[in-house]
C-alpha positions in Angstrom: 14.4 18.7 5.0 11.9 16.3 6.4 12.4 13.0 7.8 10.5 11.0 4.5 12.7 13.5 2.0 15.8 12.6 3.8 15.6 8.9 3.8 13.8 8.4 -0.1 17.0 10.0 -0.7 19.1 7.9 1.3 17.2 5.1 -0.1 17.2 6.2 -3.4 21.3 6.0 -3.4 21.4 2.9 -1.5 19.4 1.5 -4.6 22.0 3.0 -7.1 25.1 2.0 -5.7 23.6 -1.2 -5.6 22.3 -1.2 -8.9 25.3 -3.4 -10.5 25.6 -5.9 -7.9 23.9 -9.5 -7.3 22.8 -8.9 -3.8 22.6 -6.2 -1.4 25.0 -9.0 1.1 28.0 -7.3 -1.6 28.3 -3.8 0.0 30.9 -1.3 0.1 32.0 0.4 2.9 30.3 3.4 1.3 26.9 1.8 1.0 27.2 0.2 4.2 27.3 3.6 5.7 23.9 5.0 3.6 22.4 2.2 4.8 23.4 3.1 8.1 22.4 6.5 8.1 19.2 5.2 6.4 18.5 3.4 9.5 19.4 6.5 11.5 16.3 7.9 10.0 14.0 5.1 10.0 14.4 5.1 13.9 13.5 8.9 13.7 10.2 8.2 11.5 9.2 5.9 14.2 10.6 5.9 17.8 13.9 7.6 18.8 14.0 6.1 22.1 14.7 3.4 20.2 19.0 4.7 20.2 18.4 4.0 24.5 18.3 -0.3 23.5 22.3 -0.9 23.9 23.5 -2.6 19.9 20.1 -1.7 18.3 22.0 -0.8 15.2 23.0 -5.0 15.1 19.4 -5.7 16.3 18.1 -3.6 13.3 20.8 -4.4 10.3 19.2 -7.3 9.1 15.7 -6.3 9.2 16.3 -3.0 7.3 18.3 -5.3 4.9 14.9 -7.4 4.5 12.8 -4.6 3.9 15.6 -3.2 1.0 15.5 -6.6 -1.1 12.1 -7.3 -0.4 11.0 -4.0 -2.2 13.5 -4.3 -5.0 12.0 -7.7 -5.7 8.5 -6.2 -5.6 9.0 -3.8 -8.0 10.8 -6.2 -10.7 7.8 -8.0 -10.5 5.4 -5.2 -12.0 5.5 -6.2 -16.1 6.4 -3.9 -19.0 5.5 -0.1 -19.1 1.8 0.3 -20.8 2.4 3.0 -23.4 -0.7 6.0 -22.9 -0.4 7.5 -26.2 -3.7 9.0 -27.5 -2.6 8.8 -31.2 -2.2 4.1 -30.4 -6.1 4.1 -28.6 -7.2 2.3 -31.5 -4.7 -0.3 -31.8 -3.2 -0.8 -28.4 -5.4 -3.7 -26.4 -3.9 -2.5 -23.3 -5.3 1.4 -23.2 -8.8 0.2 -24.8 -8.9 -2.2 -21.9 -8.2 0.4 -19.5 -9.9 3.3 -20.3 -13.5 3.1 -22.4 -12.7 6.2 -24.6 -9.7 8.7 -25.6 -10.9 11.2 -23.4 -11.4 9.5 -20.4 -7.7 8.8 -21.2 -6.6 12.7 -21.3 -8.6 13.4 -18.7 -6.6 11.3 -16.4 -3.2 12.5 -17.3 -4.8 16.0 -16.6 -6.3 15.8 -13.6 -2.6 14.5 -11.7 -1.5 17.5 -10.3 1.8 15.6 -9.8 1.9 15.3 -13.3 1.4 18.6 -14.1 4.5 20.2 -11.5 6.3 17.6 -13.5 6.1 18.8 -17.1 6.0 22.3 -15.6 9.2 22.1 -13.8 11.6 23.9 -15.4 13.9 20.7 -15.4 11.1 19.1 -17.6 9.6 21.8 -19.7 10.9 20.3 -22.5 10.5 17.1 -22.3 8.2 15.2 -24.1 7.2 12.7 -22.1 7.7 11.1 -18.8 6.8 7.9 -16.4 4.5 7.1 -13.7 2.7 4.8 -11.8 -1.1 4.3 -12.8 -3.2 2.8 -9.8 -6.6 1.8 -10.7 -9.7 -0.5 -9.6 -10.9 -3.6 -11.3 -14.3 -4.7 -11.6 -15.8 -7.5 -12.7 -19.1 -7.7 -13.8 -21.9 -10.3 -15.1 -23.5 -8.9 -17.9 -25.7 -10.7 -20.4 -24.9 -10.5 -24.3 -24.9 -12.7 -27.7 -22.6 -15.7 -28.6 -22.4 -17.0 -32.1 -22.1 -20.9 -31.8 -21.6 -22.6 -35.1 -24.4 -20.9 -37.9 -26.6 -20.0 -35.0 -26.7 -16.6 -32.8 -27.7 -17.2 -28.8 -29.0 -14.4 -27.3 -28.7 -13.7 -23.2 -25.5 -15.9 -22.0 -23.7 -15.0 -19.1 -20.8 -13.4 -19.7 -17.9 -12.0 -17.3 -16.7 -8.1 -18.0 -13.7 -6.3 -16.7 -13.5 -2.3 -15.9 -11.4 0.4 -14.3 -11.8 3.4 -12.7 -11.0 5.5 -9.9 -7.5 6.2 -11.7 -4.6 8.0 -9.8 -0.7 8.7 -11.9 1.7 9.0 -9.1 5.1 9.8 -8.6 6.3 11.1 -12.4 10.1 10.7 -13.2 11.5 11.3 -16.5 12.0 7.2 -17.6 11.4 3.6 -16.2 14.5 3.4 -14.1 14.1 6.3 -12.1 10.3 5.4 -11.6 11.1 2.0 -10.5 13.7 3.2 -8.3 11.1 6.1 -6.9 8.5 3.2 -6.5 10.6 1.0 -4.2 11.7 4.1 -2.3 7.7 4.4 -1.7 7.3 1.4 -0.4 10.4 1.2 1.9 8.7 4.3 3.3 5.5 2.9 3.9 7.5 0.1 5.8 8.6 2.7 8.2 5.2 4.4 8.0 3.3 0.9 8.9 6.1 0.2 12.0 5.2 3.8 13.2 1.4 3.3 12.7 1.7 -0.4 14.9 3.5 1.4 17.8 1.2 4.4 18.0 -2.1 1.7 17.7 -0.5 -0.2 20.6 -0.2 2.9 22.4 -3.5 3.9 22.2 -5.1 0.8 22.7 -2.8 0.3 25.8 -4.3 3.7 27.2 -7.4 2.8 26.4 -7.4 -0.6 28.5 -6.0 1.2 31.4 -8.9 3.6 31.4 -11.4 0.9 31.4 -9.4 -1.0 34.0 -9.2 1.7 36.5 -13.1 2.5 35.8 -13.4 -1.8 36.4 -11.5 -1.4 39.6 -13.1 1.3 41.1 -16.7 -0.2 40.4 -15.6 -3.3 42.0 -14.4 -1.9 44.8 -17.7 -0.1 45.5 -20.0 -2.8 44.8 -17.9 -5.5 47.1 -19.6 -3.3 50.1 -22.6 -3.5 50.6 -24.1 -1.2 53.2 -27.7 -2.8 53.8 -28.5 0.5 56.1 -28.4 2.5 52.5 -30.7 4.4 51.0 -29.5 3.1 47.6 -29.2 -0.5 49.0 -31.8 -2.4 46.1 -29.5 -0.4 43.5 -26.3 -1.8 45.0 -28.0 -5.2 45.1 -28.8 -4.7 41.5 -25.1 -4.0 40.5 -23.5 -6.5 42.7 -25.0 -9.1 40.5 -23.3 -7.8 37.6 -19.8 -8.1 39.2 -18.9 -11.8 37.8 -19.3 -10.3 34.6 -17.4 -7.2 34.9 -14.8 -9.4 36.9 -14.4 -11.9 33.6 -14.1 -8.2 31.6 -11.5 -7.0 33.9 -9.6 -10.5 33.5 -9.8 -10.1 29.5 -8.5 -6.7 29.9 -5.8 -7.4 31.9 -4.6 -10.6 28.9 -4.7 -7.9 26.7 -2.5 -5.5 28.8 -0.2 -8.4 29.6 0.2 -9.1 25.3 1.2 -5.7 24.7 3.4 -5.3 27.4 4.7 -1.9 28.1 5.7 -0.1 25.2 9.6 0.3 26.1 12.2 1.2 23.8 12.9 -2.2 23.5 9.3 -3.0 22.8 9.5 -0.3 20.1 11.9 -1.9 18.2 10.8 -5.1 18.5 7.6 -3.6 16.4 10.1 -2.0 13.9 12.4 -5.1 13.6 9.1 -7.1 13.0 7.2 -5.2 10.5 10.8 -4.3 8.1 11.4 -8.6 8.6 8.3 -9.4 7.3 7.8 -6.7 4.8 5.0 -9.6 2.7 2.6 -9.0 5.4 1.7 -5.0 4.5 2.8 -5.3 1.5 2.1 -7.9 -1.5 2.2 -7.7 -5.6 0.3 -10.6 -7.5 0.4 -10.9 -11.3 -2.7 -12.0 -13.3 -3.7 -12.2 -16.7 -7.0 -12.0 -18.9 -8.1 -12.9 -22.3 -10.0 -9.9 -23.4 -11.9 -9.2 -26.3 -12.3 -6.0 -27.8 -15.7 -5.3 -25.1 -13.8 -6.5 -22.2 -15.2 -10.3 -21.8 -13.0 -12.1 -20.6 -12.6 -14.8 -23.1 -11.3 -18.4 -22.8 -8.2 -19.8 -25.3 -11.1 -22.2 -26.3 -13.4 -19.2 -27.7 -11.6 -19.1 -31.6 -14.5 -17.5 -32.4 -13.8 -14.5 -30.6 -10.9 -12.0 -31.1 -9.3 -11.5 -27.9 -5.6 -10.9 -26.9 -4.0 -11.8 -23.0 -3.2 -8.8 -20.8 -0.8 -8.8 -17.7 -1.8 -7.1 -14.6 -0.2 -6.4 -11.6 -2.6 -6.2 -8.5 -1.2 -4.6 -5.2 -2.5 -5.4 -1.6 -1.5 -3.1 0.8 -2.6 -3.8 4.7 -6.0 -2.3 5.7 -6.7 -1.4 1.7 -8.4 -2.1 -1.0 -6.7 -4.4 -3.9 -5.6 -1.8 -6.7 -4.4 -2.6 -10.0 -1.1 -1.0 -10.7 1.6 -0.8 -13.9 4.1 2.0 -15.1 2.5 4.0 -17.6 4.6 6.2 -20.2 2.6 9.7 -20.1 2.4 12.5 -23.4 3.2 16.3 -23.0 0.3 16.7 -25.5 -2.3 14.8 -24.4 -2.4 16.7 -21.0 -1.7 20.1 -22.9 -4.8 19.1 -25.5 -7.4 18.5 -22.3 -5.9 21.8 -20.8 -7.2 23.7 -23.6 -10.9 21.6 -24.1 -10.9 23.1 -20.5 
């Protein structure tokens, strides 16, 4: 079993035994120990020279604790599941927003190969349905259309219109629960992903500010003598006047060095403690809302005129991404078996 299997499980019953509880402060011995098992593995996604730093199970508690209640409150904030039934395209505001026709629609569902294992498991083959989280991108466009004002029709006004596309369905479960509870298992492993990610860019950019510093050093040293009996003397004149400035580099290289210290086991989880304590900076969900009419424009509550109903969004920022739109979407058997066969 792999290191991410084994701790979205552990995760995943940490999460149920806490299910009925206020906070995750009221913990049984039993969930105590998941959790400390779950931290077991999170030092073995990232650094296990991190078990050398004497009490770095204390050091760690808390932060792991962060990372647990900051994801559970993430995921409660991501509205109501959006219902992708083919047969409701007409009526439902949400999948006409979404998606410009029924067959975009189908073609989604089709093309997840997660969802497909899923109603092909023999665990699901007959169930009728199932959840998952829909990820897309929003646009927003100027476009130029008509407006009726009063008896008389303007032609040309600025208008603002919203799209999607580049749709992904992950992570399939059979109802909402279980997808929330696989969604906030995702992102406490991206947590852990992220910590590992920060140690192995410190690494890296550590080694590289050695190289150059040894290069700096050894050029220095050269070009401090100058032999004026040598052949190459007007070359080593030339280079000796670059030495203030490859001096001043050397001194911003050696900051550098100085701010990421040596990456001791210590150091290493320092980086883990930080990232899993402050969870909001890889990691953010904002709601929004728009009045759309039946074209996507967005529409003001002034506009009586115009038919248009309010949609919630949820919008997720992930460090070093693009902003996706994201929202639990209740899938069909049949309207991934119906694009199966058009195909």
């Amino acid at each position: 079993m792999s290191v991410s299997l084994a701790l979205h499980d552990l995760v995943h019953h940490i999460y149920q035994e806490m299910k009925d509880r206020k906070a995750f402060a009221e913990m049984d011995d039993k969930t105590r120990a998941m959790l400390d098992r779950a931290l077991e593995k999170v030092i073995d996604g990232t650094d296990s020279r991190i078990r050398l730093v004497p009490n770095y199970k204390r050091k760690l508690f808390k932060s792991i604790l962060v990372a647990l209640q900051y994801a559970d409150s993430l995921v409660q904030r991501i509205p109501h599941t959006i219902d992708l039934d083919s047969k409701h395209y007409i009526d439902d505001p949400y999948i006409r927003a979404l998606f410009p026709t029924i067959d975009s629609l189908r073609k989604v569902c089709h093309q997840s190969s997660e969802l497909r294992e899923f109603f092909e498991d023999i665990g699901h083959r007959d169930t009728p349905e199932g959840m998952a989280l829909l990820c897309m991108q929003k646009r927003e466009e100027t476009v130029y259309g008509m407006e009726l004002k009063g008896e008389h029709i303007l032609k040309d006004v600025c208008q603002q219109r919203v799209s999607f596309d580049d749709y992904h369905l992950y992570s399939p479960a059979k109802d909402e629960d279980e997808a929330r509870m696989g969604l906030k298992c995702c992102i406490f492993e991206g947590l852990v992903n992220n910590a590992l990610a920060n140690i192995s860019r410190l690494r890296k950019r550590r080694l590289e500010l050695e190289t150059q510093q040894q290069m700096l050093n050894g050029r220095l040293r050269s070009q401090s003598r100058v032999d004026m009996s040598s052949p190459n003397f007007h070359r080593l004149v030339r280079e000796h006047s670059h030495l203030e400035k490859e001096k001043e580099t050397l001194r911003k290289i050696e900051q550098e060095l100085d701010g990421i210290g040596y990456l001791t086991p210590e150091n290493c989880l320092q980086q883990v403690k930080n990232t899993m304590s402050h969870p909001e900076e890889f990691i953010r969900v904002k709601n929004f809302s728009f009045r759309l009419d039946r074209g996507n424009i967005i529409r003001s509550k002034n506009e009586a005129s115009h038919k248009a109903r309010k949609l919630q969004f949820s919008e997720v920022r992930i460090k070093g991404e693009h902003p996706r739109v994201v929202t639990l979407a209740r899938v069909y058997r049949r309207d991934i078996e119906r694009e199966c066969r058009k195909a």
